[in-house]
C-alpha positions as CSV (number, residue, x, y, z in Angstrom):
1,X,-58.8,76.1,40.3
2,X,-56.2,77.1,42.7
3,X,-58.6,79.9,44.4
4,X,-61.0,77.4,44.6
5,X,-58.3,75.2,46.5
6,X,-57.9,77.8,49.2
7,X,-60.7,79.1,49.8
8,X,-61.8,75.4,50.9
9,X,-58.6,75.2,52.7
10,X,-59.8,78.0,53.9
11,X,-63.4,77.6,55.1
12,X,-62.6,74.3,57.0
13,X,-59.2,76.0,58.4
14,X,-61.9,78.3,59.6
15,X,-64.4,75.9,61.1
16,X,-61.8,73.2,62.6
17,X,-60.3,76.5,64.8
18,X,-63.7,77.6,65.7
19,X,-64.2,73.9,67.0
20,X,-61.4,74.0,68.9
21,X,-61.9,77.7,70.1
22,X,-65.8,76.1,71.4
23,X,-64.1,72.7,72.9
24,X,-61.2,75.0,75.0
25,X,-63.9,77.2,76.2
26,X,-65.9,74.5,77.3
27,X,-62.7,72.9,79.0
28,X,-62.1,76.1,81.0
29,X,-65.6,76.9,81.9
30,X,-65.8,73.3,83.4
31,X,-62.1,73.4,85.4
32,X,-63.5,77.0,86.6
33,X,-67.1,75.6,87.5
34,X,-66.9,72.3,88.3
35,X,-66.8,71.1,92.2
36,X,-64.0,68.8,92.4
37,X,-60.6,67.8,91.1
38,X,-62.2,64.4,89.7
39,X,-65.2,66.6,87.5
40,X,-62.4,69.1,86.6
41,X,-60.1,66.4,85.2
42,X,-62.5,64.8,83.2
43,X,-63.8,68.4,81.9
44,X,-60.3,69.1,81.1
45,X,-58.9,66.4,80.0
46,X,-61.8,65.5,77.0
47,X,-63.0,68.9,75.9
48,X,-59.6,70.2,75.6
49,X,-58.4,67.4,73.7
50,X,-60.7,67.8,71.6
51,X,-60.2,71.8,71.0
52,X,-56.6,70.9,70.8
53,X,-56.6,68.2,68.1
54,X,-59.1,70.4,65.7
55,X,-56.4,72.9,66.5
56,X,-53.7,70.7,64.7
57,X,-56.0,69.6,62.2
58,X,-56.3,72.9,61.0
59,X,-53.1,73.3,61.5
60,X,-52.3,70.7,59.0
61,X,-54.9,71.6,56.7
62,X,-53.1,74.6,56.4
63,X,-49.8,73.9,56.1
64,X,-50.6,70.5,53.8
65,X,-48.1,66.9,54.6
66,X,-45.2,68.3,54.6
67,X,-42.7,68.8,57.5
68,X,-45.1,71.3,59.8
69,X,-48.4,69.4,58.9
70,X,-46.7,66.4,60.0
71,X,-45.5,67.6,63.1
72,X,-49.3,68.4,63.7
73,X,-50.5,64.9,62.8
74,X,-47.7,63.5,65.5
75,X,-48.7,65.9,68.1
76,X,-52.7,65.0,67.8
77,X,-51.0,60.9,68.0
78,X,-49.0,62.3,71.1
79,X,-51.8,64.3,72.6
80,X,-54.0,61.3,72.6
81,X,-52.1,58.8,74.1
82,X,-50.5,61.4,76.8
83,X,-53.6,63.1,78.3
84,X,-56.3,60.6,79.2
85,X,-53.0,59.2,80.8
86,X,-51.9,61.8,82.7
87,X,-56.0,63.0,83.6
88,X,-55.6,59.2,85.1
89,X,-52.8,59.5,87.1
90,X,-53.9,62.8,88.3
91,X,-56.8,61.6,89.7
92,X,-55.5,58.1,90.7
93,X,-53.2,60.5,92.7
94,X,-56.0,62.4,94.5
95,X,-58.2,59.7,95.7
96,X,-54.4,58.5,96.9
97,X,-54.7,61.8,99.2
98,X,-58.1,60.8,100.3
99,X,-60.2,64.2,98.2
100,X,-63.2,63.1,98.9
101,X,-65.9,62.1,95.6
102,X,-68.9,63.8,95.4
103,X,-72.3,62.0,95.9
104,X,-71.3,58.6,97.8
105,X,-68.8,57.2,94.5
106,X,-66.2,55.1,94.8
107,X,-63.1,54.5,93.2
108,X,-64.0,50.9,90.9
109,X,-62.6,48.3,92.3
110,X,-62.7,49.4,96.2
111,X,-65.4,48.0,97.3
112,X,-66.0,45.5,100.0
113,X,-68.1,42.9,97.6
């Protein structure tokens, strides 16, 4: 029963890293690829999340509730409340400078209506 246990734990240990593994490579292909700071930040900001938090998810599959698996559970509550806000500010920040968007878009809300 036990073996049986682990090799679960295992096999989804397994898949969650390779989903993070594809959602990080994503992330970095896109800040690498994409033209501007705006596409890069949204690139980064939701793939990698997403790579991260399957990271701690297997992370916490593996270590099980207790003191490290929770720590995992509060970094995938941290991680989603910290990075869509800082991918804001960042970008809040650079249409501040004036970088320019691509394709005649506007910040919402800037418009002369």
């Amino acid at each position: 029963m036990t073996a049986a246990i682990s090799t679960i734990q295992g096999v989804v240990i397994v898949a969650l890293v390779a989903v993070g593994a594809f959602f990080l490579t994503v992330g970095t292909v896109g800040l690498l690829r994409l033209p501007n700071v705006y596409n890069r930040m949204h690139s980064t900001s939701k793939a990698t999340t997403l790579g991260v938090a399957s990271m701690f998810l297997a992370s916490f599959v593996y270590f099980g509730p207790r003191a490290e698996g929770l720590t995992s559970l509060v970094g995938i509550g941290f991680l989603f409340l910290t990075a869509p806000t800082g991918a804001h500010m960042i970008s809040r920040a650079a249409q501040k400078m004036g970088v320019p968007f691509v394709n005649e878009i506007e910040w919402p809300g800037d418009r002369d209506d």
